[in-house]
N, CA, C and O atoms as CSV, one atom per row, in Angstrom:
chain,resi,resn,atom,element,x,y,z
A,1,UNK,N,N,88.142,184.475,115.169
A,1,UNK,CA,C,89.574,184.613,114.977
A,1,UNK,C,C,90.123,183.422,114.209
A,1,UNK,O,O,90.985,183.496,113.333
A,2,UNK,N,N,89.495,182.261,114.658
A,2,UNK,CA,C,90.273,181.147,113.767
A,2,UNK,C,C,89.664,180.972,112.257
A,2,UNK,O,O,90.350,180.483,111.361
A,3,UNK,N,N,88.513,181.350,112.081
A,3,UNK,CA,C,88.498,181.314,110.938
A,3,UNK,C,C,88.634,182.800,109.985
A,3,UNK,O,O,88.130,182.867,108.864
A,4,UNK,N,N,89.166,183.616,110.428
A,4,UNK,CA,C,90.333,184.472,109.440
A,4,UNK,C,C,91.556,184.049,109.218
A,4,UNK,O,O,92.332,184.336,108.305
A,5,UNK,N,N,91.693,183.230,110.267
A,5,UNK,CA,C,93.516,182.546,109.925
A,5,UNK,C,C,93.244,181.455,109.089
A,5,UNK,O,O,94.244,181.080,108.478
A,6,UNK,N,N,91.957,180.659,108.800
A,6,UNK,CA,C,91.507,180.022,107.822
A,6,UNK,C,C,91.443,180.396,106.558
A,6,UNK,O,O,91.922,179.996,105.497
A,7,UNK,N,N,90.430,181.642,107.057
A,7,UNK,CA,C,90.834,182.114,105.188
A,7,UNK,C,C,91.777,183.116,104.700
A,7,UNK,O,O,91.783,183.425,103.509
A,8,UNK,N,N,92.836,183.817,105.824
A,8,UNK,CA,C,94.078,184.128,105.276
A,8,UNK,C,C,95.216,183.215,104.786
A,8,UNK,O,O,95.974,183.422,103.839
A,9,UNK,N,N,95.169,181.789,105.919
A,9,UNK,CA,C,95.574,180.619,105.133
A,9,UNK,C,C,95.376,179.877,103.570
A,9,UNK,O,O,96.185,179.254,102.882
A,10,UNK,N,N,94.180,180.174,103.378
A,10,UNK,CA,C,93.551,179.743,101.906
A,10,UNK,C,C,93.796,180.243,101.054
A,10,UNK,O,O,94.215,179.730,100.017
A,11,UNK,N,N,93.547,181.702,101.321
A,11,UNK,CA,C,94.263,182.996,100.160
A,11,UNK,C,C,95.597,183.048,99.788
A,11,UNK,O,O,96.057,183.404,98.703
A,12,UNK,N,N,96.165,182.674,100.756
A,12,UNK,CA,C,97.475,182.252,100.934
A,12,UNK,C,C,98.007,181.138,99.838
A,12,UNK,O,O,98.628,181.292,98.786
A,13,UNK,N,N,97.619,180.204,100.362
A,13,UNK,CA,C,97.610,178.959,99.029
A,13,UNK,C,C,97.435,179.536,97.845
A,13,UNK,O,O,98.083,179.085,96.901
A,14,UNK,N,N,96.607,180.560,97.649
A,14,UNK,CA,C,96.282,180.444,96.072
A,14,UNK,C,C,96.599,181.631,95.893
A,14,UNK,O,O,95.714,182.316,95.379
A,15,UNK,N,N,97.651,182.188,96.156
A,15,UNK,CA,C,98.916,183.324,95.839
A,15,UNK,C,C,98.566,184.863,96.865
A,15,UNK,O,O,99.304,185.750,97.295
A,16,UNK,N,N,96.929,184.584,96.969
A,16,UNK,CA,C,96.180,186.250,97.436
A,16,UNK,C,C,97.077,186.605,98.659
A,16,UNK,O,O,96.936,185.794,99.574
A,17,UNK,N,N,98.077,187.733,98.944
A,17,UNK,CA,C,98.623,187.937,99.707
A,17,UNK,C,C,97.849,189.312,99.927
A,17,UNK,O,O,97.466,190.044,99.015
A,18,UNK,N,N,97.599,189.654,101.982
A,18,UNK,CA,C,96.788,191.210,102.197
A,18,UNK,C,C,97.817,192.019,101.963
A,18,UNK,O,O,98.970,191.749,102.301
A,19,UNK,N,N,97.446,193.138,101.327
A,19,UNK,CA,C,97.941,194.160,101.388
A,19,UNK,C,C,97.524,195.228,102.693
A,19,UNK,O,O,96.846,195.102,103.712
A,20,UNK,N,N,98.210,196.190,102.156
A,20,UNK,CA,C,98.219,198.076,103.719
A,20,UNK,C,C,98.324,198.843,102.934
A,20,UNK,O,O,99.460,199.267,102.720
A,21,UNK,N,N,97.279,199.327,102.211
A,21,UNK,CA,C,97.446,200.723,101.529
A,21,UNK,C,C,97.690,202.021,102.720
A,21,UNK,O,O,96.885,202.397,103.573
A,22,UNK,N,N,99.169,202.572,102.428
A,22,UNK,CA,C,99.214,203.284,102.986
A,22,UNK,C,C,100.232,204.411,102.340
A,22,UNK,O,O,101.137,204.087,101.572
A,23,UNK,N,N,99.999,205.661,102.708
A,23,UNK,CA,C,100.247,206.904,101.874
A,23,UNK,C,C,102.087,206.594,101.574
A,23,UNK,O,O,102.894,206.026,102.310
A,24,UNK,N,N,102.310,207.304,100.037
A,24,UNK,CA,C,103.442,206.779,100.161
A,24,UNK,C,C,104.101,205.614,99.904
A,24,UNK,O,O,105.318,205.782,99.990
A,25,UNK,N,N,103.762,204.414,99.601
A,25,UNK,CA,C,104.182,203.076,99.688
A,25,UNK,C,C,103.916,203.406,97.651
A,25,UNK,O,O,103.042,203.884,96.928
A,26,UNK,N,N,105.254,202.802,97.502
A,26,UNK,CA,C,105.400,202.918,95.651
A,26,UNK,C,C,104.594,201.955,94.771
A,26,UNK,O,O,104.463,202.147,93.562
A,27,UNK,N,N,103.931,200.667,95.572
A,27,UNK,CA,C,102.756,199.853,94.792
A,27,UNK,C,C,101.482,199.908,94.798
A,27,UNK,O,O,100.656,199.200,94.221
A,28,UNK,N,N,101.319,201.101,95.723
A,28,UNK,CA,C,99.771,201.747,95.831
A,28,UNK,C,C,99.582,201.654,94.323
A,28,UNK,O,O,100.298,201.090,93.495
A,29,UNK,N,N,98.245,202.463,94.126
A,29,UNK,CA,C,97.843,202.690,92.499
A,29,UNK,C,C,97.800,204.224,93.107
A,29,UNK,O,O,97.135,204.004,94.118
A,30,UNK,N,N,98.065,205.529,93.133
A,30,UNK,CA,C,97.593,206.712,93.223
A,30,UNK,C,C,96.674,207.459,92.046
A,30,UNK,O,O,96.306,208.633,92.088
A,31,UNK,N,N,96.437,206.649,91.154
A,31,UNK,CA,C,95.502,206.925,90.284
A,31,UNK,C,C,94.269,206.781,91.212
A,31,UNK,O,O,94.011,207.744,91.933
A,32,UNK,N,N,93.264,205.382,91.287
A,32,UNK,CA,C,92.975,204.942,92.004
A,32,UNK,C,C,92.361,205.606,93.181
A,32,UNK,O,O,91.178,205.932,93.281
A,33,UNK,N,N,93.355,205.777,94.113
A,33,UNK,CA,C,93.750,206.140,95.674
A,33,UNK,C,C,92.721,208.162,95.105
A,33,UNK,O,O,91.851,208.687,95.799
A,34,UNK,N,N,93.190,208.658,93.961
A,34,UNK,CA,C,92.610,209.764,93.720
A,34,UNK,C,C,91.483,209.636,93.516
A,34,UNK,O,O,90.745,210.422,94.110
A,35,UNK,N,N,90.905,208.697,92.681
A,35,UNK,CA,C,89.457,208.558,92.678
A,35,UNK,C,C,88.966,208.236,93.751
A,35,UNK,O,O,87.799,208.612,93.864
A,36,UNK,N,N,89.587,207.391,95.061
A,36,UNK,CA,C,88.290,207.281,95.627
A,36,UNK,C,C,88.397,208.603,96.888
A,36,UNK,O,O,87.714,208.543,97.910
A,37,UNK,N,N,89.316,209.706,96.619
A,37,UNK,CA,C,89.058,210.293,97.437
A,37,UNK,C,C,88.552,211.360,96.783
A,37,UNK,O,O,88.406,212.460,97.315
A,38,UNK,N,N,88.285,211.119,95.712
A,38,UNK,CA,C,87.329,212.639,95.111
A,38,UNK,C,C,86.184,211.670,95.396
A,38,UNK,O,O,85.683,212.318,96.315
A,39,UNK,N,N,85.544,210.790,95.306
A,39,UNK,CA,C,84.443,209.536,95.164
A,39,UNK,C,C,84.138,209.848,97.015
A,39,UNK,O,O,83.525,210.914,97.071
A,40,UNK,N,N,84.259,209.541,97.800
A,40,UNK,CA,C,84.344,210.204,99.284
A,40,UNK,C,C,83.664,212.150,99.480
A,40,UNK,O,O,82.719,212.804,99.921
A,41,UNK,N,N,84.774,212.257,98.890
A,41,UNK,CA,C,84.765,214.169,98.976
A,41,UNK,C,C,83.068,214.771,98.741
A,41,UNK,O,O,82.392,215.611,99.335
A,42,UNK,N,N,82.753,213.636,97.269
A,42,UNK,CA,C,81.446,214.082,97.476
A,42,UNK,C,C,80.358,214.960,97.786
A,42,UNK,O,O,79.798,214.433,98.748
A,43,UNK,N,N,79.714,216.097,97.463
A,43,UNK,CA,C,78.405,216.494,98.393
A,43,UNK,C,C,77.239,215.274,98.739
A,43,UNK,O,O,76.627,215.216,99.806
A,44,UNK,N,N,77.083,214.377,97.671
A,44,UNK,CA,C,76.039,213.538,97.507
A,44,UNK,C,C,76.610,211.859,97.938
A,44,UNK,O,O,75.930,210.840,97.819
A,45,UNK,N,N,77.659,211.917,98.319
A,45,UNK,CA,C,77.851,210.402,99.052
A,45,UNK,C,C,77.814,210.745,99.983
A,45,UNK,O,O,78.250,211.711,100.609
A,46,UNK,N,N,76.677,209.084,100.330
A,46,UNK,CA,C,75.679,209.224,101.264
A,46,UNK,C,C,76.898,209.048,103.038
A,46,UNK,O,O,78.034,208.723,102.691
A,47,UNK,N,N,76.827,209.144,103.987
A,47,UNK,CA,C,77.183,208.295,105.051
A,47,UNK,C,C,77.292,206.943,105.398
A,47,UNK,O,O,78.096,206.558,106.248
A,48,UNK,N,N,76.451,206.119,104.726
A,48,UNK,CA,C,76.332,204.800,105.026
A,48,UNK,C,C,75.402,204.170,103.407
A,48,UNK,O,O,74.365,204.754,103.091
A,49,UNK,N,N,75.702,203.490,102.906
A,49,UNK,CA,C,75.271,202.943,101.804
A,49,UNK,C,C,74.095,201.349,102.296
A,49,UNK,O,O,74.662,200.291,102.572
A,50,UNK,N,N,72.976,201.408,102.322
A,50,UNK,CA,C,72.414,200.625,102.427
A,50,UNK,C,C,72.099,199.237,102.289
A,50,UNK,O,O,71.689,198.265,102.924
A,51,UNK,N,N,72.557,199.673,100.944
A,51,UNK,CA,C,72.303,197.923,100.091
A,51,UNK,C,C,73.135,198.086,98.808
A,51,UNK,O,O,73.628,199.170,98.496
A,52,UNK,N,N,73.257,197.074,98.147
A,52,UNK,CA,C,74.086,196.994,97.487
A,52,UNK,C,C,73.492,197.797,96.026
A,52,UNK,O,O,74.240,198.293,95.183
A,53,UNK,N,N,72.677,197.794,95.987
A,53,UNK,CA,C,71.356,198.655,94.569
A,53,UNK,C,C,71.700,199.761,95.161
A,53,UNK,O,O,71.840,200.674,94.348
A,54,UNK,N,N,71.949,200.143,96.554
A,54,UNK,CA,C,72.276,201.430,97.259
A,54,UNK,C,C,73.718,202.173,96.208
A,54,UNK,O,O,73.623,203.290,95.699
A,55,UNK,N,N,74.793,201.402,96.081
A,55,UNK,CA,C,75.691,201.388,96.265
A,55,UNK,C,C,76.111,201.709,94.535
A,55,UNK,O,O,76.804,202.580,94.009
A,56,UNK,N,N,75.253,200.449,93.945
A,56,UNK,CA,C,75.061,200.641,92.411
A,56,UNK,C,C,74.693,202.019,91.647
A,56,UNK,O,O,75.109,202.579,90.633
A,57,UNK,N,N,73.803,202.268,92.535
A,57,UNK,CA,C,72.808,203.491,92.305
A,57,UNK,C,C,73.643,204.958,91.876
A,57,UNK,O,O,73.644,205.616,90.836
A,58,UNK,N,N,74.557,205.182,93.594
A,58,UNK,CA,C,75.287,206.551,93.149
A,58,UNK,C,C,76.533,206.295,91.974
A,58,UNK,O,O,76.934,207.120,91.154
A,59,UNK,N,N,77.034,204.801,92.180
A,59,UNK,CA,C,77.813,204.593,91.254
A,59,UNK,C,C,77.671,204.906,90.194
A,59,UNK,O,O,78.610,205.653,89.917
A,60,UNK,N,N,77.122,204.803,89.488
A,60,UNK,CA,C,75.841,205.034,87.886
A,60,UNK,C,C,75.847,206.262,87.784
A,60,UNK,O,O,75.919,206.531,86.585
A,61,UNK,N,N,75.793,207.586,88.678
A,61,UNK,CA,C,75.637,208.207,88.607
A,61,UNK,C,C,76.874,209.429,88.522
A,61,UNK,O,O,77.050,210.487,87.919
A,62,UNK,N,N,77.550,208.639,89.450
A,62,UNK,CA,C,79.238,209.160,90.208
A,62,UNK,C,C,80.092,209.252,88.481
A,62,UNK,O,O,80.143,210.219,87.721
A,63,UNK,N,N,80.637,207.937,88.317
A,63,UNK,CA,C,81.445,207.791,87.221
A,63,UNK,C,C,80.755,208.446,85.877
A,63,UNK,O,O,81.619,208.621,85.018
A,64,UNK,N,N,79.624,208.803,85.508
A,64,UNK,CA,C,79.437,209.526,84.683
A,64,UNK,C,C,79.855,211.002,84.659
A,64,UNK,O,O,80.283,211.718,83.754
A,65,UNK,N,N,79.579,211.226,85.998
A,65,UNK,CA,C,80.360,212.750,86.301
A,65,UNK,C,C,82.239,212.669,86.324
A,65,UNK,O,O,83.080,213.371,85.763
A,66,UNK,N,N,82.347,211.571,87.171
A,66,UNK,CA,C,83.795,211.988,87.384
A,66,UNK,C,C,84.776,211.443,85.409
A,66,UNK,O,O,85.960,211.737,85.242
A,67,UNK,N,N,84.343,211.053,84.814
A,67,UNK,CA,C,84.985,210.387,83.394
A,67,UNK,C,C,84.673,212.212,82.497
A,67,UNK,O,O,85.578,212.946,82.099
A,68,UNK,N,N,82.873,212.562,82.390
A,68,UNK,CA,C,82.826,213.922,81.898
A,68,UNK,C,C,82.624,214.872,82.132
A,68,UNK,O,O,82.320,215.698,81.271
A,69,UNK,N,N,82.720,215.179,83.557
A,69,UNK,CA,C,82.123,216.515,83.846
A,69,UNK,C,C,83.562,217.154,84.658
A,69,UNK,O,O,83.865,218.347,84.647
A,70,UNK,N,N,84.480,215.881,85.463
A,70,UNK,CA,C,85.382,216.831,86.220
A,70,UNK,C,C,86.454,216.899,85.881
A,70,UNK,O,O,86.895,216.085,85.070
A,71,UNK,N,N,87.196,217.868,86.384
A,71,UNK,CA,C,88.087,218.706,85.559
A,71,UNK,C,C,89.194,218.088,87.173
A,71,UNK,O,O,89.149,218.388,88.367
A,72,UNK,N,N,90.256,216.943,86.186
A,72,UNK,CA,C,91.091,216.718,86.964
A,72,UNK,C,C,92.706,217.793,86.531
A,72,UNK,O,O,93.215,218.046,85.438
A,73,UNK,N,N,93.077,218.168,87.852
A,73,UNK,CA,C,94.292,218.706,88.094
A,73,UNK,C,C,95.536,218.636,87.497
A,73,UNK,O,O,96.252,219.594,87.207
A,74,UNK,N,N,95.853,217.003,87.257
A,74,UNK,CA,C,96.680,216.491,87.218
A,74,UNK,C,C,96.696,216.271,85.473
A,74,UNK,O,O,97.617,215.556,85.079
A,75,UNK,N,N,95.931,216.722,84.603
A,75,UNK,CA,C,96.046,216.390,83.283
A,75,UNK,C,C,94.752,217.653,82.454
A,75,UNK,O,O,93.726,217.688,81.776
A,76,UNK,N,N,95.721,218.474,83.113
A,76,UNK,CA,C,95.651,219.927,83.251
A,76,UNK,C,C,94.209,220.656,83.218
A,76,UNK,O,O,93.981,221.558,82.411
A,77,UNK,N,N,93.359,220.252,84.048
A,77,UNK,CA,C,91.717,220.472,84.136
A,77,UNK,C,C,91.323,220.307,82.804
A,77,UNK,O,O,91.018,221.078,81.894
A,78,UNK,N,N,91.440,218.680,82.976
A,78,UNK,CA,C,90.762,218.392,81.681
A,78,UNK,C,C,90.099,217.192,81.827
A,78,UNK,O,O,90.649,216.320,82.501
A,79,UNK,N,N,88.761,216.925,81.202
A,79,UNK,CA,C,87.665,215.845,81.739
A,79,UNK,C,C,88.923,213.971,81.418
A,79,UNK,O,O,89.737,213.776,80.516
A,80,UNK,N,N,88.608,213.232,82.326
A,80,UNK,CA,C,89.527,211.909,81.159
A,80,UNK,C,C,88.375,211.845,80.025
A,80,UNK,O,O,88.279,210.669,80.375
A,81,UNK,N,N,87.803,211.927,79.419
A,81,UNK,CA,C,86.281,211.686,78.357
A,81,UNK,C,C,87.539,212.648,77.246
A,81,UNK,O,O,87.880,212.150,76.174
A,82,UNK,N,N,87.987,213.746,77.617
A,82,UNK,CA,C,89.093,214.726,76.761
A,82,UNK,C,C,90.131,214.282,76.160
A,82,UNK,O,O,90.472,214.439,74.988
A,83,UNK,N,N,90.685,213.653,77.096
A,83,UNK,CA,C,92.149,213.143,77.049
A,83,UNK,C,C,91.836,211.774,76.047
A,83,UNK,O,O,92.403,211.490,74.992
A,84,UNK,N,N,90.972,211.191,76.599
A,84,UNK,CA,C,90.826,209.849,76.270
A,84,UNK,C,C,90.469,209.884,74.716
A,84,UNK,O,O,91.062,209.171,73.906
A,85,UNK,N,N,89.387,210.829,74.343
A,85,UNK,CA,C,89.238,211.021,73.026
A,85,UNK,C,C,90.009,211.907,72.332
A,85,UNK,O,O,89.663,212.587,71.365
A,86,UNK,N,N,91.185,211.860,72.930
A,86,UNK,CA,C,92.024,213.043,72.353
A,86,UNK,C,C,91.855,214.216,71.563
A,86,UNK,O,O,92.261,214.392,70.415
A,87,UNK,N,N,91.053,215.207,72.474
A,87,UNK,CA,C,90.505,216.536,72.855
A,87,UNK,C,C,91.595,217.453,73.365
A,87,UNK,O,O,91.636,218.682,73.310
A,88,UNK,N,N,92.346,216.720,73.802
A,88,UNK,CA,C,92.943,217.748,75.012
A,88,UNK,C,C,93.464,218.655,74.098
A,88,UNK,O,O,92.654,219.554,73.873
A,89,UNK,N,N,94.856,218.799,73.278
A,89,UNK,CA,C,95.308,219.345,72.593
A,89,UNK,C,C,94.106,220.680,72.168
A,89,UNK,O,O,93.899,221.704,72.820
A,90,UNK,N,N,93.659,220.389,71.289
A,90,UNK,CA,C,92.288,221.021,70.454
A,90,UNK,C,C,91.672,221.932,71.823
A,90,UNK,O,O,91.411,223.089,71.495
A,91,UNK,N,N,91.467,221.700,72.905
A,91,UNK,CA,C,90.714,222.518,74.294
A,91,UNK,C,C,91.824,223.319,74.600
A,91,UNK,O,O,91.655,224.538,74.639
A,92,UNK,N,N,93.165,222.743,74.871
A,92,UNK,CA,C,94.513,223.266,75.694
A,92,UNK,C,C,94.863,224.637,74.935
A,92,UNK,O,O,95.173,225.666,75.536
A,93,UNK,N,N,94.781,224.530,73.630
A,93,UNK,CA,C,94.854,225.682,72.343
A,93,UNK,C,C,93.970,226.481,72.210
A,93,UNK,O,O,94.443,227.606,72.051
A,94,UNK,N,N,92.525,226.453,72.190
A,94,UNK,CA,C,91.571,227.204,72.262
A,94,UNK,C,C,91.356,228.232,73.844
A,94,UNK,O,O,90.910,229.373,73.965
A,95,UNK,N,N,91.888,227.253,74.906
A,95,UNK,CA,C,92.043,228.216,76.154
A,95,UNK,C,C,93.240,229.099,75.930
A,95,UNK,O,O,93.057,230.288,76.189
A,96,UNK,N,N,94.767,228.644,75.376
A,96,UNK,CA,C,95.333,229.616,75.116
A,96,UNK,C,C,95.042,230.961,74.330
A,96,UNK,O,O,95.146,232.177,74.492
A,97,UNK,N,N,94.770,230.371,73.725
A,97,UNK,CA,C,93.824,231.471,72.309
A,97,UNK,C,C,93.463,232.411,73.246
A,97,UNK,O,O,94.004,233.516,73.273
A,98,UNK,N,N,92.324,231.974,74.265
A,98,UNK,CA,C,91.009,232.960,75.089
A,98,UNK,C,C,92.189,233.698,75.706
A,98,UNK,O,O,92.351,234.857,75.325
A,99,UNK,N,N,93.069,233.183,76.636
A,99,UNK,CA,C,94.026,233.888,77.941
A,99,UNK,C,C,94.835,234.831,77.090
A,99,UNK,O,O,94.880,236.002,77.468
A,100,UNK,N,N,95.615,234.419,75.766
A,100,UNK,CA,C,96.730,235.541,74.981
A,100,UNK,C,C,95.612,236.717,74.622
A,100,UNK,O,O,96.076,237.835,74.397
A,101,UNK,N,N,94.324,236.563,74.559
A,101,UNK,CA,C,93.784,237.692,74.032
A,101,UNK,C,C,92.668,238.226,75.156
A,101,UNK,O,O,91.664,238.918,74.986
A,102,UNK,N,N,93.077,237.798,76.041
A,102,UNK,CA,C,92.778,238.523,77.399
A,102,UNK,C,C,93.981,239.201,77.921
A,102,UNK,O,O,93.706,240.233,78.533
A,103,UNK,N,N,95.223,238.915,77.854
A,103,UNK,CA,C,96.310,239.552,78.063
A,103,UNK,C,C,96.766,240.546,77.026
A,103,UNK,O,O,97.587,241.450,77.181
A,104,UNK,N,N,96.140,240.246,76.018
A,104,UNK,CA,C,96.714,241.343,74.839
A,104,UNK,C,C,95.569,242.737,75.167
A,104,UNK,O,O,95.834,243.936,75.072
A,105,UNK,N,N,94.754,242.340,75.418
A,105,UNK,CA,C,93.364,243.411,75.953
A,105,UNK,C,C,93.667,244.093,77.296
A,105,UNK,O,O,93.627,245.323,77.315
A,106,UNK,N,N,94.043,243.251,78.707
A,106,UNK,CA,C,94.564,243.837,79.731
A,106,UNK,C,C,95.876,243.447,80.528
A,106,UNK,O,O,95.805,242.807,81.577
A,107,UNK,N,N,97.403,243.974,79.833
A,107,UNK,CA,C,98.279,243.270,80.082
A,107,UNK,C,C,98.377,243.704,81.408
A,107,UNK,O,O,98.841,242.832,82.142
A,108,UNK,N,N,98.103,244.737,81.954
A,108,UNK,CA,C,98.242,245.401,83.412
A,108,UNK,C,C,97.086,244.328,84.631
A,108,UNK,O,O,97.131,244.399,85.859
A,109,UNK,N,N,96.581,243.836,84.187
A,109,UNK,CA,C,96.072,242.972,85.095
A,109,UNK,C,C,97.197,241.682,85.517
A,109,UNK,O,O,97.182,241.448,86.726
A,110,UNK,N,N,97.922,241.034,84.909
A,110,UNK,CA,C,98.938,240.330,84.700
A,110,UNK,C,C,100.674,240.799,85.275
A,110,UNK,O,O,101.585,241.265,84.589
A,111,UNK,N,N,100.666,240.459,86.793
A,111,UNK,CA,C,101.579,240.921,87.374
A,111,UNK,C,C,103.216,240.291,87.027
A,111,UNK,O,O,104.329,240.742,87.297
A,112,UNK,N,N,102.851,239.283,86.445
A,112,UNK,CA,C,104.735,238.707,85.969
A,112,UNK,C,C,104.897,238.198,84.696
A,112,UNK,O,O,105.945,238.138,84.053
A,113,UNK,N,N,103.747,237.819,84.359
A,113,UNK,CA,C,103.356,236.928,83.161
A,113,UNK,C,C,102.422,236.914,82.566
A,113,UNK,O,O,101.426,237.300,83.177
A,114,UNK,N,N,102.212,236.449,81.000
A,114,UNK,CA,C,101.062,236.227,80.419
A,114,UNK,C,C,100.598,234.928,80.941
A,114,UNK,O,O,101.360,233.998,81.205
A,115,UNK,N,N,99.332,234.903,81.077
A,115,UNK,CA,C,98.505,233.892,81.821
A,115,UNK,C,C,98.904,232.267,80.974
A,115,UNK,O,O,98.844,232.498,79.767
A,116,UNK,N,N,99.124,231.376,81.120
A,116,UNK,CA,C,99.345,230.054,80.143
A,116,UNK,C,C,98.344,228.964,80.805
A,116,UNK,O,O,98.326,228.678,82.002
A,117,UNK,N,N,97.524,228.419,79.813
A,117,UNK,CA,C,96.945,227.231,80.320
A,117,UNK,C,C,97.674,226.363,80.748
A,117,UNK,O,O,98.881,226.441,80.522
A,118,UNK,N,N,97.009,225.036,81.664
A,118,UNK,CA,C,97.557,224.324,82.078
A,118,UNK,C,C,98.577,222.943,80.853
A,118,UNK,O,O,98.144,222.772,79.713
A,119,UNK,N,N,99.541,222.334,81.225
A,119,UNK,CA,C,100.103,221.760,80.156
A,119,UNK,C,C,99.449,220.166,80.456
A,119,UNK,O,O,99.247,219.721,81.586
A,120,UNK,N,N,99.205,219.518,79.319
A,120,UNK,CA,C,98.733,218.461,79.683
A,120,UNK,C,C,100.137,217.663,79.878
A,120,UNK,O,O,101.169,218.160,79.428
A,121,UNK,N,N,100.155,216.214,80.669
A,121,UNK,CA,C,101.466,215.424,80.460
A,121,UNK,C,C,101.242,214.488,79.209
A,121,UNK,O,O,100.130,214.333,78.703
A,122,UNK,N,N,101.981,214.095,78.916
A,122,UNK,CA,C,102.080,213.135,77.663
A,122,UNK,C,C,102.685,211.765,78.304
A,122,UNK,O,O,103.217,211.161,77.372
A,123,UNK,N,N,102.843,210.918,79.696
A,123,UNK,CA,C,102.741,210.193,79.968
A,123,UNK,C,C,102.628,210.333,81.095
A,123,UNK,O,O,103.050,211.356,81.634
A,124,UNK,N,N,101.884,209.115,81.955
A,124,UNK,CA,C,101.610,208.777,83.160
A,124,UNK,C,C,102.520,207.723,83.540
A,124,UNK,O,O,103.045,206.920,82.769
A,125,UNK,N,N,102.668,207.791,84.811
A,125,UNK,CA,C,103.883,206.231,85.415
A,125,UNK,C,C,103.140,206.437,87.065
A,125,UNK,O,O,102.913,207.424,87.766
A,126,UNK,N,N,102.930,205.021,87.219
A,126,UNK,CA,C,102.512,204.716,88.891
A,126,UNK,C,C,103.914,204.254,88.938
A,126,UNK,O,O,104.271,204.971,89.873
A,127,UNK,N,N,105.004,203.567,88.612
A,127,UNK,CA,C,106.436,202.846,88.904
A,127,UNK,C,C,107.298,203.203,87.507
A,127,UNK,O,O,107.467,202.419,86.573
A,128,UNK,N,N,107.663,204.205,87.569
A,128,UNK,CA,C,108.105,204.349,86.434
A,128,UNK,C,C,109.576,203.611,86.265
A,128,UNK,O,O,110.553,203.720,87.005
A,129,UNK,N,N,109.422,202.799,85.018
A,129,UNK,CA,C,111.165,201.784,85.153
A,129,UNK,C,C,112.316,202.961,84.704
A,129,UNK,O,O,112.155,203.781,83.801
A,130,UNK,N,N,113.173,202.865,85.321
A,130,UNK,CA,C,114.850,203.540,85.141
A,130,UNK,C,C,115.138,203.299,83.815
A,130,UNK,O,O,115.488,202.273,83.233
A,131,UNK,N,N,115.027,203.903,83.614
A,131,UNK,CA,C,115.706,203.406,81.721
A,131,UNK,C,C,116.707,202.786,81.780
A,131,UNK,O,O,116.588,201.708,81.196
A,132,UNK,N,N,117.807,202.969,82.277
A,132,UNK,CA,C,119.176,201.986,82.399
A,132,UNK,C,C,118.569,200.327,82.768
A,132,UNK,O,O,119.142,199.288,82.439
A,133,UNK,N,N,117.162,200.442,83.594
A,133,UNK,CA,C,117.326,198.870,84.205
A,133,UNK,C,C,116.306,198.655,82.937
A,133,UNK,O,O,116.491,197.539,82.451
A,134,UNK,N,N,115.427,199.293,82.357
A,134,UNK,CA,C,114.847,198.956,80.998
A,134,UNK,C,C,115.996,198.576,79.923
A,134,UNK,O,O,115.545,197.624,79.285
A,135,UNK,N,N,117.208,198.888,79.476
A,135,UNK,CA,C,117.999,198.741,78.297
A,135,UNK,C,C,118.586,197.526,78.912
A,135,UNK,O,O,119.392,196.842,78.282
A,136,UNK,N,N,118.150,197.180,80.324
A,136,UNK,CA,C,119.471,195.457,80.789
A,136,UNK,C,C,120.896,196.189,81.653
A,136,UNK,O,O,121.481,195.397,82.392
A,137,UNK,N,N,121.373,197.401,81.603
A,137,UNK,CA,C,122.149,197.860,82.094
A,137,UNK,C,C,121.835,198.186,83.874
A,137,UNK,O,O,120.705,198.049,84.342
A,138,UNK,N,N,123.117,198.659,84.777
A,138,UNK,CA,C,123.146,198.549,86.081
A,138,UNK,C,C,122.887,199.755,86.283
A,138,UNK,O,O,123.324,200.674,85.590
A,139,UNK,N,N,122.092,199.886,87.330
A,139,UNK,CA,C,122.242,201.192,88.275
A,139,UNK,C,C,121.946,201.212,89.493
A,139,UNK,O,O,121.193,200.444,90.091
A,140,UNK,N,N,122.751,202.423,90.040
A,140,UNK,CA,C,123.014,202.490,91.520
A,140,UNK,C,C,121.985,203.442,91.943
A,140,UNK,O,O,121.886,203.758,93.129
């Protein structure tokens, strides 16, 4: 016990303040917080990681899948390897293409609407600033 108050004291000195990641709180990273719960979710992470070569190992293996192989939600099932090489557009258009001419073939399958791919966003914000407090101006 006394020497955690030692080295929370020390960290202390040299600015490291602990954090509480906890759901909700606006300085989380939820970027982040998403990876490591797809990184968890896993079929192939293990229960207990052995050693640190343990640890290296699925890593090496993990982030190659999760950057090109998975199809995140949030930037409209599209790999980041897509986005990042700016793909998305060029994929987002070619799936429309496939769905308008699956709907032009069976519009009766299609109960309200023609089917639309997902939209990608064109920016991300973990804290997004108020524009008023960005221009120097007040807000309530």
């Amino acid at each position: 016990m006394e020497n955690s108050r030692a080295l929370i004291s020390g960290l202390a000195d040299l600015g490291v303040t602990k954090t509480h990641s906890r759901p909700h709180v606006p300085n989380d990273n939820p970027f982040s917080e998403a990876q490591f719960k797809t990184l968890k979710y896993r079929p192939e992470f293990p229960d207990r990681l052995g050693s640190i070569q343990d640890s290296r190992g699925f890593r090496q293996k993990f982030f190659p899948w999760y950057d090109n192989e998975h199809r995140h939600s949030g930037i409209g099932l599209l790999t980041t390897e897509m986005v990042h090489y700016e793909r998305s557009v060029e994929i987002v258009n070619a799936r429309q293409s496939i769905l308008t001419g699956v709907y032009e073939a069976h519009p009766e399958r299609f109960v309200s609407r023609p089917p639309r791919s997902p939209k990608v966003p064109t920016e991300a914000w973990i804290n997004r600033p108020n524009l008023i407090e960005a221009e120097g101006g007040v807000t309530h």
